[in-house]
N, C-alpha and C positions, 0 to 999 in steps of 0.2 A: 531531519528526516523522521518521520514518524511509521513505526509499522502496524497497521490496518489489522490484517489478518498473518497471521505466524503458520507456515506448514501446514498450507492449507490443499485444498483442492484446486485444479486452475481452472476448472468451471466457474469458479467464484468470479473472475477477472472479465466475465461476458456481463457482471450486475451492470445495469446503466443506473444505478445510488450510489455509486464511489464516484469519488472525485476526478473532476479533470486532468489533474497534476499526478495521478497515481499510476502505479508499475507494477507488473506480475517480474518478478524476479525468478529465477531457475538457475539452481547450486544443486551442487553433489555435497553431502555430508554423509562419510562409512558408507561408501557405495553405492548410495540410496539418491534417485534424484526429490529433489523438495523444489517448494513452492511460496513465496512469500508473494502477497501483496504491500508496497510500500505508497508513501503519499510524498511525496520530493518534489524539490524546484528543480532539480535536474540529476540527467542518469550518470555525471561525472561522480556528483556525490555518493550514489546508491552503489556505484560500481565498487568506489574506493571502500564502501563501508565494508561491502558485501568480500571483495578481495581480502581485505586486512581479517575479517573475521575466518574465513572459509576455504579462501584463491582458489576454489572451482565456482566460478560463474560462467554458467554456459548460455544464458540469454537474460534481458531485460528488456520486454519490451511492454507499449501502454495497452491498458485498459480499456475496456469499455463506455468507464464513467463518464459521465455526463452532469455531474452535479458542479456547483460554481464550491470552488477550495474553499471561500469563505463564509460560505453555511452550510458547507459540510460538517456535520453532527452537532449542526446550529441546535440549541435546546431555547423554547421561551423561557423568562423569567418567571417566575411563582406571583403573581397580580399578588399582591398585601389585601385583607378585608381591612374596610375602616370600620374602624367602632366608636 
């Protein structure tokens, strides 16, 4: 599981540049509701993550995103000059 964006806003979660595999998560921490975005193969794991750190998870559901998981935050390589 990897998290995207931490405490964030959930306007973020309508981007169609996140991933296909990705989740807005919604937890209560000190009263307060939060917002993560995560990028998972599945919501069992996000759940278990999110329970063992927090156990107030009040929803997990998908995104947006539209981007393929595997060039997601794909970067080119730096071309070498020959000399």
């Amino acid at each position: 599981m990897k998290i995207i964006h931490q405490d964030c806003d959930q306007s973020l979660a309508k981007s169609k540049s996140l991933p296909i595999n990705s989740y807005i998560v919604k937890y209560v921490l000190d009263d307060e509701q939060k917002y993560d975005i995560v990028q998972c193969g599945s919501t069992v794991e996000v759940f278990d993550y999110y329970y063992d750190k927090y156990k107030n998870v009040l929803s997990i559901d998908w995104t947006e995103g539209t981007i393929n998981p595997k060039s997601y935050g794909y970067t080119k390589p730096e071309k070498k000059k020959k000399s």
